[in-house]
C-alpha positions in Angstrom: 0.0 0.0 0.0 1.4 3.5 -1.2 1.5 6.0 2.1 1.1 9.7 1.7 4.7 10.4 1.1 4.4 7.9 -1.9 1.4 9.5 -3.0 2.9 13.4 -2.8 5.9 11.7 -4.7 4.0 10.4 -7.4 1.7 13.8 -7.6 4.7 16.1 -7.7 6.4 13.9 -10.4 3.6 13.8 -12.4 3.1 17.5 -11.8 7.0 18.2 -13.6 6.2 15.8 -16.5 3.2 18.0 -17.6 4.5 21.1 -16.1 4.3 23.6 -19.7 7.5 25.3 -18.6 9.5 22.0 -18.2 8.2 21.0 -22.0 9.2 24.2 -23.6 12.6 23.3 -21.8 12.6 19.5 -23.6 11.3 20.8 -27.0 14.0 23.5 -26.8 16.5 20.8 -25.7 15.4 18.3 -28.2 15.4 21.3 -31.3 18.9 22.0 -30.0 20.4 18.5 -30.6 18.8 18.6 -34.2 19.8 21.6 -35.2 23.7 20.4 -34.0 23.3 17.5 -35.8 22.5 20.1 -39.0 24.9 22.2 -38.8 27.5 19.3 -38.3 26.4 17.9 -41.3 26.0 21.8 -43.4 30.1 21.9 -42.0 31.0 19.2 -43.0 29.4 19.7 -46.8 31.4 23.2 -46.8 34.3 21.7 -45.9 34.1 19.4 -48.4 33.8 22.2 -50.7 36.5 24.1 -49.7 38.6 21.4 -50.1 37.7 20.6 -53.8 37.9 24.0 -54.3 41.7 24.6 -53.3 42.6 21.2 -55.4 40.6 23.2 -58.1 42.6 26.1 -57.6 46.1 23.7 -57.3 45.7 21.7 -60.9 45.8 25.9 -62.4 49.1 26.1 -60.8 51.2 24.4 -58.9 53.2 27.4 -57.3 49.8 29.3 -55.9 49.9 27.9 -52.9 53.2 29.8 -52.2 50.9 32.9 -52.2 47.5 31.9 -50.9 48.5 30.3 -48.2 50.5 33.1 -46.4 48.4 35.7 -47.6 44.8 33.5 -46.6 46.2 32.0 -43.4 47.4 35.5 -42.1 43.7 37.2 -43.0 42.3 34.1 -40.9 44.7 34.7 -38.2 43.8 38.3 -38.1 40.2 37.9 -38.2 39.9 35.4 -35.7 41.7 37.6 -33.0 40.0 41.1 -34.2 36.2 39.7 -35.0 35.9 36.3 -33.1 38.2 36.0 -30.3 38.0 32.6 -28.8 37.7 30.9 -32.0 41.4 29.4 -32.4 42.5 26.4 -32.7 40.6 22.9 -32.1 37.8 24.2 -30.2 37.5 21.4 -27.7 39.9 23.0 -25.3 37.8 26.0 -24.7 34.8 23.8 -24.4 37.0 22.0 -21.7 37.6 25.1 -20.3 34.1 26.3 -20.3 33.1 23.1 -18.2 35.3 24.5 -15.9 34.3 27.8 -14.9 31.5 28.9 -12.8 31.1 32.3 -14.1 28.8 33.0 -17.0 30.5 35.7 -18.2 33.4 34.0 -18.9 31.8 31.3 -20.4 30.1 33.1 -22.8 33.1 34.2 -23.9 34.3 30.7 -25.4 31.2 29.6 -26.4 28.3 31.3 -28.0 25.8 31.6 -31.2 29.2 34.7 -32.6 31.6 31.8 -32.0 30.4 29.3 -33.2 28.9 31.4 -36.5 32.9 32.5 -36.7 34.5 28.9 -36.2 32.4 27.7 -39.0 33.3 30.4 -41.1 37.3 30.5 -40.4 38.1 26.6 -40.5 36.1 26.3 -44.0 38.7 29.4 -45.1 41.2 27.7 -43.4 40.7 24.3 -45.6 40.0 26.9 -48.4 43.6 28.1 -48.0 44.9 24.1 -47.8 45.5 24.6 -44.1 46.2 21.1 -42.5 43.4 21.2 -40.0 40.2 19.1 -39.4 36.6 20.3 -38.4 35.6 17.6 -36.2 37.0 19.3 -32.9 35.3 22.7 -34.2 32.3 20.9 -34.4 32.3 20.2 -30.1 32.9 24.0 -29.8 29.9 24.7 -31.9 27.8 22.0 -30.7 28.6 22.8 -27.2 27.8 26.8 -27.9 24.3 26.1 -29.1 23.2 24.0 -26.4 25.0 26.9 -24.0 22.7 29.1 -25.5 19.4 27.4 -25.7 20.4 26.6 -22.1 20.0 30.5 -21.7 17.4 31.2 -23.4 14.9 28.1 -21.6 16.7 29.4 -18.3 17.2 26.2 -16.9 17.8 25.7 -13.5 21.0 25.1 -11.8 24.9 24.9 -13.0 25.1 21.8 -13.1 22.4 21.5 -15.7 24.2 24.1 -18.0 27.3 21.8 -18.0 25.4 19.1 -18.5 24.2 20.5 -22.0 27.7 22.0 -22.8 28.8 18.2 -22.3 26.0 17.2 -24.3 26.1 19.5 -27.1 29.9 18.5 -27.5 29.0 14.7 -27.9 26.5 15.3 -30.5 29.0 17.4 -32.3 31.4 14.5 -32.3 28.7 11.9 -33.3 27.2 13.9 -36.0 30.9 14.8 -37.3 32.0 11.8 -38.2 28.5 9.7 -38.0 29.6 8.0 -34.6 27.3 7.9 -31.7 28.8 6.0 -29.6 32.3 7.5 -29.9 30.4 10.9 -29.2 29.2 9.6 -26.0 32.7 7.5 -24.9 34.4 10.9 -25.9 32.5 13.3 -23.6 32.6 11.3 -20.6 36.4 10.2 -21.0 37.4 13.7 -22.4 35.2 16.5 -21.9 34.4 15.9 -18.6 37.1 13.2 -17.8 34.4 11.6 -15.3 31.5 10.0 -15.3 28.4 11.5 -13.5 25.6 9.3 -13.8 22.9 12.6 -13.4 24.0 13.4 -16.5 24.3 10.4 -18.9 20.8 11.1 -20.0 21.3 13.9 -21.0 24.2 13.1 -23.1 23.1 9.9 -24.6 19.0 12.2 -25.8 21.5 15.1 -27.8 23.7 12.2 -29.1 20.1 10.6 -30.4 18.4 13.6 -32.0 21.8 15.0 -33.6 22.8 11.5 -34.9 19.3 10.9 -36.5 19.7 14.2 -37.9 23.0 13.4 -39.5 21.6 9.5 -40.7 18.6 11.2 -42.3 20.3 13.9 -43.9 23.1 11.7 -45.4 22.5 8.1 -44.9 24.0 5.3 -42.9 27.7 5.4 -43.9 31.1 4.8 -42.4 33.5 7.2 -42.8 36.6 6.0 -43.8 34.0 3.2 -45.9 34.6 -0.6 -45.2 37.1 -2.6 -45.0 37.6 -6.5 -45.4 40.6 -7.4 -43.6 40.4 -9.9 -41.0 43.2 -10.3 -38.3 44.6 -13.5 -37.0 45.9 -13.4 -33.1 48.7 -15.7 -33.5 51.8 -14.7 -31.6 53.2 -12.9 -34.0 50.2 -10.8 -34.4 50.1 -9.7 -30.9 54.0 -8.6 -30.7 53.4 -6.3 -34.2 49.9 -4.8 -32.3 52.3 -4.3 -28.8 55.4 -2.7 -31.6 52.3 -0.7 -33.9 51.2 1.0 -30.7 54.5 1.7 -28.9 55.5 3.2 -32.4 52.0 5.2 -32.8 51.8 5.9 -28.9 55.4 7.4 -28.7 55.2 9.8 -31.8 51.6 10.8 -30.6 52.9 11.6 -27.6 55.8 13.6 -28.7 52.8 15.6 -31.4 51.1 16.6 -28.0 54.4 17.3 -25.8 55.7 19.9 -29.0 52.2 21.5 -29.4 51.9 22.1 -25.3 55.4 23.1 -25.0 54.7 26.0 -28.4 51.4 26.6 -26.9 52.8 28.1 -24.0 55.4 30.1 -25.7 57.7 29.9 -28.7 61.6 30.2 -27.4 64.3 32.9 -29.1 63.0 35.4 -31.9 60.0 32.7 -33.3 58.7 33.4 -29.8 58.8 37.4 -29.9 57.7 37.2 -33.6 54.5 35.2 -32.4 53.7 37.2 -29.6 54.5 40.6 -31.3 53.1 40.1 -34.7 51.3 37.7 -34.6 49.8 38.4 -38.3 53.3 38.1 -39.6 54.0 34.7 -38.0 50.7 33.6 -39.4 51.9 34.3 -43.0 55.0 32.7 -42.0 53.1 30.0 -41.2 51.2 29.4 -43.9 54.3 30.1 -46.5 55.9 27.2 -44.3 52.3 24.7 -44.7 52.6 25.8 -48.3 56.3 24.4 -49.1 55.4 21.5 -47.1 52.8 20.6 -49.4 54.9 20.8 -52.3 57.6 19.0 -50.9 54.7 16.4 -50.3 53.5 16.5 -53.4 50.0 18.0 -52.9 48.9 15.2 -49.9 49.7 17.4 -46.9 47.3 19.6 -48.0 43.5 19.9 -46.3 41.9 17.5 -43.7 43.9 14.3 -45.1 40.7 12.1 -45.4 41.3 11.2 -49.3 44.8 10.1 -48.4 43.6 8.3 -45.6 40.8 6.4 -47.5 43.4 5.8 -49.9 45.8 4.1 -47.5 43.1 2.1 -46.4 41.6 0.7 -49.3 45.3 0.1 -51.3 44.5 3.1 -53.8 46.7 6.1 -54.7 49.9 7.0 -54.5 50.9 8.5 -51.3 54.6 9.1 -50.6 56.9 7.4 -47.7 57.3 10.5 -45.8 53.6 11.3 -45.5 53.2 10.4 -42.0 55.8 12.7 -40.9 55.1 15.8 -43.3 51.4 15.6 -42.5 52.6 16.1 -38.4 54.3 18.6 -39.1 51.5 20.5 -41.0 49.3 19.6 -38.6 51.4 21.2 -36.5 52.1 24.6 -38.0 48.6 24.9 -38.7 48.0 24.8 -35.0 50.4 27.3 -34.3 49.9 29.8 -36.8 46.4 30.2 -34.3 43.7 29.8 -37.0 40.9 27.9 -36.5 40.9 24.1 -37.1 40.9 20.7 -35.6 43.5 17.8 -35.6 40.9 15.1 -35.3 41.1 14.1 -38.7 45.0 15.3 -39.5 45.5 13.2 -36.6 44.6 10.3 -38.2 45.5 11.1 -41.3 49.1 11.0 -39.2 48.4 7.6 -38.2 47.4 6.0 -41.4 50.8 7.6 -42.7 52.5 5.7 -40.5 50.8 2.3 -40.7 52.0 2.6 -44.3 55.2 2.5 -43.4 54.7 -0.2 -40.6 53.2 -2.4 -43.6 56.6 -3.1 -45.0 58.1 -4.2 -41.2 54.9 -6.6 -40.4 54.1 -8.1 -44.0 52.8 -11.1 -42.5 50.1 -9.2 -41.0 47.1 -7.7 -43.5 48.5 -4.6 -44.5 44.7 -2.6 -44.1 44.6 -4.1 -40.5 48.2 -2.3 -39.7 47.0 1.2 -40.8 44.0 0.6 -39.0 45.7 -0.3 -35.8 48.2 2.7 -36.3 45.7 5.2 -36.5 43.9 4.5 -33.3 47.6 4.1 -31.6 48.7 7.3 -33.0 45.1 9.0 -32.5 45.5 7.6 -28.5 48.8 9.0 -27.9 47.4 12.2 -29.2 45.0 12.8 -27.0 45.6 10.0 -24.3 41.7 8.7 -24.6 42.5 5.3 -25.1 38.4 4.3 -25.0 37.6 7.1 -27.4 40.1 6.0 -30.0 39.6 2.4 -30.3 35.6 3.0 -30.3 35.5 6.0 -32.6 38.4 3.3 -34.7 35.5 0.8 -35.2 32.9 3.0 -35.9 34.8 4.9 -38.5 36.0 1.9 -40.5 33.3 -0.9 -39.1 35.6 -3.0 -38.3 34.1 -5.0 -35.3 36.0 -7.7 -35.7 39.6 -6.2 -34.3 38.1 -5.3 -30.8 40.7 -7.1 -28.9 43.5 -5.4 -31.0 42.1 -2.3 -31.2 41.8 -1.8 -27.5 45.0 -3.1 -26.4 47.0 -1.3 -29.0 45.3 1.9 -28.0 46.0 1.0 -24.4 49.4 0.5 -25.0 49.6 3.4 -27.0 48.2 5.8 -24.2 50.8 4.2 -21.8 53.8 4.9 -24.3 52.5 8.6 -25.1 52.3 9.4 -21.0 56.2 8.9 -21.4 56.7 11.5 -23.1 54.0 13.5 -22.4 52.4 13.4 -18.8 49.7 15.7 -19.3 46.5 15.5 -21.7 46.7 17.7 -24.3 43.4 18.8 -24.5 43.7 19.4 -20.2 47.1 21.7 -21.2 45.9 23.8 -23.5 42.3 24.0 -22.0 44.1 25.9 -18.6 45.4 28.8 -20.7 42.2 29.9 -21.0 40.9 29.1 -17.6 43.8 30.8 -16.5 42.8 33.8 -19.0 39.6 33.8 -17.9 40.9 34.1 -13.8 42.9 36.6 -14.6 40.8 38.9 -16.2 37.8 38.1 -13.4 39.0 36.8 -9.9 35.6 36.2 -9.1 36.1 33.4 -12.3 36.9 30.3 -10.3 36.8 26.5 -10.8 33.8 24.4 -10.1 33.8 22.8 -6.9 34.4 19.0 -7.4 31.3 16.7 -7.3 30.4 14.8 -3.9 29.5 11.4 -4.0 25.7 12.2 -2.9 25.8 15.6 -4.7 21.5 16.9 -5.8 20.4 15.6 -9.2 19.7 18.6 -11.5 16.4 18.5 -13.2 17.0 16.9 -17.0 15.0 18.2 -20.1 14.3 14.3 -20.5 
């Protein structure tokens, strides 16, 4: 028999589900996630674009990188610090950031409807230009600013709650990006919030529902790197090259985020008071540097890297030896010159460079299986998120049969990259704007960390 506490339970519960105010709340919640899940999939068309459109522009003349790419990268760079500050670089590091700061103010400063308007804008130049940069990570920045907003605009209750949508809008972005729910969810509680809260899960899992229908029915269920039909056999043999493929990727990962934390915080000798100085003028330097890269690598560095990766994978294409290598280093000047731009996709584009090479060491295992493995060990080391590279790995490729290999060469990769890298690089750079943000605003101050019976924040769910 219910008692009258069950009873005023029951009444007040039913009272929030038809409360009118809670559903304008879920129907703003709900439009939010769609509306990430369209704009991922409207980015990701213009990016496309911009990328046919510089190879358009490079079969005219092989020399006009040498001046579009200073010239373009520089009018990015100075853009993004006069019109849209906040929009450099990946994008999930202010998102980060933003999880981390109790004032509003500041928070609005790295994410809103501006922002994410001008991080849309710059990394489709950016790729325009033949900038080495992906627009996957933009995509949490802009995913996470719209659900920050609509958060405002229903006004609903409590901190916590606002995180909770920043969190979610960041999954959906990653799940409608590359068309991977479950890596979108994996991802935003192993790296956005680097816990896992169970009164938000909900949350999380709803935006990563609506914006991942959004992206299937706009384009279709379809992997992104396509599918492969390689099969793996765990012989001895095979499990020493998986144990060597992720030392190799974990290592050089590792030493990616270790050099891009060490320039983030300061470039040393006359590079460093060129950056800081004129910073327009580095940019240009920059991008005259991305542009003799490309040359060097015959065209490949050039853009997100996704057509050389496809071609890896599926055997197709000619993609030179030093690929792996040339395409870091773009990646990495890109970052630097402080455009706007991801490394999600250059990231793996890294790794499936170097699983080309590591074909020729381990020929007795199937040569699409080794880039495969190499990307999510280079893609771990990156961003130490072991879980997150192996699932988004078989997503991407639909390759459920390596599940075993894929997680312990990402494991083993994560362990090799803290060698050489202790932090996270998405932790690192996220504190240079927290610390911004304290600086500017004492008042700005970290969230105080969860307790174990902490209140349960009313979900739009």
């Amino acid at each position: 028999m219910t008692s009258p506490t069950g009873y005023r339970h029951i009444l007040r519960s039913g009272a929030r589900w038809i409360s009118p105010r809670r559903w304008v709340q879920r129907l703003l919640f709900w439009g939010g996630a769609i509306g990430v899940g369209a704009v991922a999939v409207l980015f990701a068309a213009a990016s496309e674009q911009a990328h046919d459109g510089f190879e358009a522009l490079l079969e005219r003349a092989w020399w006009l990188p040498l001046l579009l790419m200073p010239a373009g990268i520089a009018l990015i760079a100075f853009v993004s610090r006069k019109i849209f500050p906040g929009t450099q670089g990946s994008g999930i590091p202010q998102t980060i950031a933003a999880l981390n700061l109790d004032d509003q103010h500041e928070r609005d400063k790295l994410l809103s409807l501006r922002i994410a308007t001008g991080k849309i804008a710059l990394t489709v130049c950016g790729l325009l230009c033949g900038a080495s940069v992906g627009r996957e990570g933009p995509t949490v920045q802009v995913g996470a600013a719209i659900m920050h907003t609509l958060g405002k605009l229903g006004r609903f209750p409590r901190m916590e709650m606002d995180r909770a949508l920043i969190l979610a809008g960041g999954a959906a972005g990653v799940a409608a990006a590359f068309n991977t729910p479950l890596a979108g969810i994996v991802f935003a509680i192993e790296e956005l919030s680097r816990s896992y809260e169970q009164r938000t899960n909900g949350t999380i899992l709803a935006a990563v529902i609506f914006a991942g229908l959004t992206s299937l029915a706009l384009l279709g269920n379809y992997t992104y790197f396509g599918t492969s039909a390689v099969t793996l056999g765990l012989d001895l043999h095979t499990w020493l090259a998986i144990g060597v493929i992720g030392l190799t990727g974990g290592l050089a990962g590792g030493l990616f985020s270790r050099m891009l934390i060490f320039a983030s915080r300061g470039l040393p000798g006359w590079l460093g008071r060129v950056a800081n100085q004129r910073p327009i003028v580095f940019a240009a330097g920059c991008g005259l540097v991305l542009a003799v890269i490309g040359l060097v690598s015959g065209g490949t560095t050039y853009g997100t890297g996704y057509a050389e990766t496809r071609g890896i994978l599926q055997g197709t294409g000619e993609i030179p030896a030093s690929f792996g290598l040339l395409k870091l280093l773009a990646t990495l000047v890109s970052y630097l010159s402080g455009i706007p731009g991801g490394i999600f996709a250059p990231s793996l584009a890294v790794g499936a460079g170097i699983g080309a090479n590591l074909t020729e060491v381990f020929s007795f295992v199937p040569a699409g299986a080794v880039v495969i493995l190499a990307m999510a060990a280079y893609f771990s080391g990156v961003v130490q998120a072991p879980l997150t590279a192996f699932v988004i790995l078989i997503e991407m490729t639909d390759k459920h049969d390596i599940v075993l290999p894929l997680m312990a060469v990402a494991l083993v990769a994560n362990g090799a990259s803290r060698l050489v890298c202790r932090e996270p690089l998405y932790k690192a750079l996220a504190q240079r704007f927290v610390k911004t943000a304290t600086a500017s605003d004492p008042g700005a101050s970290l969230p105080a960390a969860p307790t174990a019976g902490g209140g349960r924040p009313d979900r739009p769910d």
